[in-house]
C-alpha positions in Angstrom: -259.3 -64.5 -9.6 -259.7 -63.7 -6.0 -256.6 -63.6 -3.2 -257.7 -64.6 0.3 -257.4 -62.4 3.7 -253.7 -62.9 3.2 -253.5 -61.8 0.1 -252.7 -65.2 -1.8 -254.4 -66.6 -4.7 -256.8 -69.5 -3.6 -255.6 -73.0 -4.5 -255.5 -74.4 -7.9 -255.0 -71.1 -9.4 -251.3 -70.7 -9.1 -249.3 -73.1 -12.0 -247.3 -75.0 -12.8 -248.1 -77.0 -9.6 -246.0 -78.7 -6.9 -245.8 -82.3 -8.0 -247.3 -84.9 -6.0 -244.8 -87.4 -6.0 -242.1 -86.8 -3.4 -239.1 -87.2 -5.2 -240.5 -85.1 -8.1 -242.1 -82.3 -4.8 -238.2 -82.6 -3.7 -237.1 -81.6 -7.0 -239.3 -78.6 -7.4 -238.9 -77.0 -4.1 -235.0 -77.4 -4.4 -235.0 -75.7 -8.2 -237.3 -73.4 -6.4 -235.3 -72.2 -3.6 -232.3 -72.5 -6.1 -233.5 -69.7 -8.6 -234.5 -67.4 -6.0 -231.1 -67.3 -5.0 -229.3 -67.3 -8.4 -232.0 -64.1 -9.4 -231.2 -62.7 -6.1 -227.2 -62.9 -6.7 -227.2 -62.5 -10.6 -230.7 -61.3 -11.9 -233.9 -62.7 -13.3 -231.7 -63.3 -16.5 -229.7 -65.5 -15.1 -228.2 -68.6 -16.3 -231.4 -71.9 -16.0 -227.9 -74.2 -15.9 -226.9 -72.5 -13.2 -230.4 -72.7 -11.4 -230.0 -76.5 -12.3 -226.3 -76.9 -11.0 -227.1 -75.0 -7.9 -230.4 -77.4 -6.9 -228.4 -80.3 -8.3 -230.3 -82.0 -10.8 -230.6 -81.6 -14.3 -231.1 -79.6 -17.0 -233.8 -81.4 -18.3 -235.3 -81.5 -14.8 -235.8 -78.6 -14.6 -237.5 -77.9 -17.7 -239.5 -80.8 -17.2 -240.8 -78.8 -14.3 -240.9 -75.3 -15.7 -240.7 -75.5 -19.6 -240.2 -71.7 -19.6 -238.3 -69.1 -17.6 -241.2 -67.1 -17.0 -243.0 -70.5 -15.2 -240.0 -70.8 -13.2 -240.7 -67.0 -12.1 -243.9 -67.6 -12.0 -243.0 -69.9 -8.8 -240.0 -68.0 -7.4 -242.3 -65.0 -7.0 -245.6 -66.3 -6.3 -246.3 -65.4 -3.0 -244.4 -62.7 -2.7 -246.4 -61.6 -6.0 -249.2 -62.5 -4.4 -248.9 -60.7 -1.4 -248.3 -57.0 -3.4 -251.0 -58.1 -5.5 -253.3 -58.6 -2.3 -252.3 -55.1 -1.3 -252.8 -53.5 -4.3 -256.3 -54.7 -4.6 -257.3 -54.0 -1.5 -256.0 -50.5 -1.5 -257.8 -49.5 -5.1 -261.0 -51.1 -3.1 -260.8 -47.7 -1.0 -261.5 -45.9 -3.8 -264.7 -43.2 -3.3 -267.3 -43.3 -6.2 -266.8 -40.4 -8.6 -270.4 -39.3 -7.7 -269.0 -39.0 -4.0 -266.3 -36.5 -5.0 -264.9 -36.6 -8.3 -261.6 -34.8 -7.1 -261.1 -37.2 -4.8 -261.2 -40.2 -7.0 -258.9 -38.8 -9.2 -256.6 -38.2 -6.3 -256.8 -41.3 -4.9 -256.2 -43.1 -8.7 -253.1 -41.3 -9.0 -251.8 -41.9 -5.3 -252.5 -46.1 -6.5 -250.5 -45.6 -10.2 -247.6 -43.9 -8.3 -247.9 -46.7 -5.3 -248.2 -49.3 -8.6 -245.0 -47.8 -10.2 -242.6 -47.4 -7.4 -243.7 -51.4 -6.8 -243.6 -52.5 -10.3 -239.7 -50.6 -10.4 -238.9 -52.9 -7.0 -240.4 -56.1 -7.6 -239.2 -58.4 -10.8 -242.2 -61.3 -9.9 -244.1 -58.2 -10.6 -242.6 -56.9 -13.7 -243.2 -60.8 -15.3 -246.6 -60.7 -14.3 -247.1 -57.7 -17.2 -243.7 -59.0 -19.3 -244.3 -59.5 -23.3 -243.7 -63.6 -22.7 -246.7 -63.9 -20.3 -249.1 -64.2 -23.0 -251.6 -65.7 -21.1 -253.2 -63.3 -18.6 -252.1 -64.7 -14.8 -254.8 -64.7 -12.2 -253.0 -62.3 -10.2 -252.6 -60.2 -13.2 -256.6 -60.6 -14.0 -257.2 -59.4 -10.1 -255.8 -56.1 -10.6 -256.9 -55.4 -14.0 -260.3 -56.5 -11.7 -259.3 -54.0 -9.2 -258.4 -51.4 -11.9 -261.4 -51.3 -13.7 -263.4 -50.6 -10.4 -261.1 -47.6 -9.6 -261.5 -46.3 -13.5 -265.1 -46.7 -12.8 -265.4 -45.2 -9.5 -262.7 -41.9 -10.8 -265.6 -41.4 -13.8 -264.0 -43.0 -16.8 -266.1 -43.3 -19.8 -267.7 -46.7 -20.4 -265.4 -48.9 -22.6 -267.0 -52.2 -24.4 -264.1 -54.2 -22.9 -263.2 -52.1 -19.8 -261.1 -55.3 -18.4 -258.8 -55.0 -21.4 -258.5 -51.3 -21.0 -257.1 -51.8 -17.6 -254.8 -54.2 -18.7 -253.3 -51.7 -21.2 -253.5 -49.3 -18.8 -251.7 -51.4 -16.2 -249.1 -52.5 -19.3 -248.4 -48.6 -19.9 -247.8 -48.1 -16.2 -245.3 -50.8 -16.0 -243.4 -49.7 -19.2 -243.1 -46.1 -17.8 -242.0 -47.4 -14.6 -239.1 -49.7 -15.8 -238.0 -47.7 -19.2 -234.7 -46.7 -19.0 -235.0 -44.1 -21.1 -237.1 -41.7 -18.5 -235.1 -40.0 -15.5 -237.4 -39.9 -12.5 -238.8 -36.9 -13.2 -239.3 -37.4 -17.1 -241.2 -40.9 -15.1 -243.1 -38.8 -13.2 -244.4 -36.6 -16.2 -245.1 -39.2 -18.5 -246.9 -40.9 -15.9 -248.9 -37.3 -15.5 -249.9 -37.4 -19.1 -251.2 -41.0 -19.0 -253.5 -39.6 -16.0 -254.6 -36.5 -17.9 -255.0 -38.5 -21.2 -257.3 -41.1 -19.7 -259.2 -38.3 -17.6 -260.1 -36.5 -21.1 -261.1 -39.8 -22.7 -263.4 -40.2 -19.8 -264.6 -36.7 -19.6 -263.7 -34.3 -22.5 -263.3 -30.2 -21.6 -262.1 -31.6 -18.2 -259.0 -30.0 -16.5 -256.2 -32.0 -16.6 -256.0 -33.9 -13.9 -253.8 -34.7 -10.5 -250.5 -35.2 -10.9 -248.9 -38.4 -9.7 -246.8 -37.2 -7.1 -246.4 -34.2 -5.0 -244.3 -31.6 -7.4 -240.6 -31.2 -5.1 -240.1 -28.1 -3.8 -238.0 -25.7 -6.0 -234.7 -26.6 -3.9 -234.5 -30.6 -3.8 
């Protein structure tokens, strides 16, 4: 999947599509515009009636338009999904090659998962990109597993058979960490640490551990 200079997937990728039709393109945009509000006022779990009621059709319209919750977030958040997604990408394409200063690759690998993280923990279209009902990988989800495999690669990971799939469980374990309610923020920042060091010894075994995510706070914050 590629995003263009704005940072938007190019057409056709995005789905479920606007329908052609106008009545039907009336319908969608207005179920749409009415589920960003209803997950802006009461969360991505709220009520589909209620997205229905508000944009005043039916609820068979609207499934008729997005048969699941996570295709109607899928639209809600596309650009704006998008848009991080662009960003992302584009930042992990500054990566140096390990060959160019190991240290430095590292650094910049960790500065990107704790960039990723603080998004993922701020952005719900970005959280159902990597949610368990997404089966299906989502283009923007397959551009930064792209990206992510190029910074693994340029911070001197190992070679894997299917280094695409071990970004994407990377990425996964990044945005578990980063919405678990069971981690403070710094039990977060630690287990986010140990993913680092864990994935720097697979790459390169006797290795120091490597960067931490963050900046450690000073003693009296």
């Amino acid at each position: 999947m590629t995003v263009d200079a704005h940072g938007r997937a190019e057409p056709g990728e995005a789905a479920p599509r606007r329908p052609r039709r106008l009545d039907a393109a009336r319908n969608y945009d207005a179920l749409v515009a009415a589920a960003r509000a209803e997950f802006q006022e009461n969360g991505t779990d709220a009520s589909l009636k209620a997205v229905a009621r508000r944009a005043g059709v039916g609820i068979a319209t609207l499934y008729r338009n997005f048969p699941t919750r996570t295709a109607l977030l899928t639209a809600v958040y596309a650009d704006d999904v998008a848009d991080t997604v662009g960003a992302l990408c584009r930042t992990a394409s500054t990566a140096p090659a390990a060959g160019s200063g190991a240290e430095q690759a590292w650094r910049t690998l960790a500065d990107w998962l704790d960039r990723f993280t603080r998004t993922v923990a701020e952005d719900a279209g970005l959280r159902e990109v990597f949610s368990p009902e997404a089966l299906c990988p989502s283009p923007c989800r397959q551009a930064l597993s792209e990206a992510v495999t190029e910074l693994l690669a340029h911070a001197g990971t190992a070679p894997c058979a299917h280094p695409g799939a071990e970004a994407d469980t990377f990425l996964r374990a990044a945005v578990s960490l980063a919405v678990s309610p069971l981690l403070t923020g710094g039990e977060r920042e630690h287990a986010l640490s140990l993913l680092l060091d864990g994935l720097r010894h697979h790459g390169e075994p006797g290795r120091h551990a490597g960067p931490r995510v963050t900046k450690e706070r000073s003693a009296h914050e």
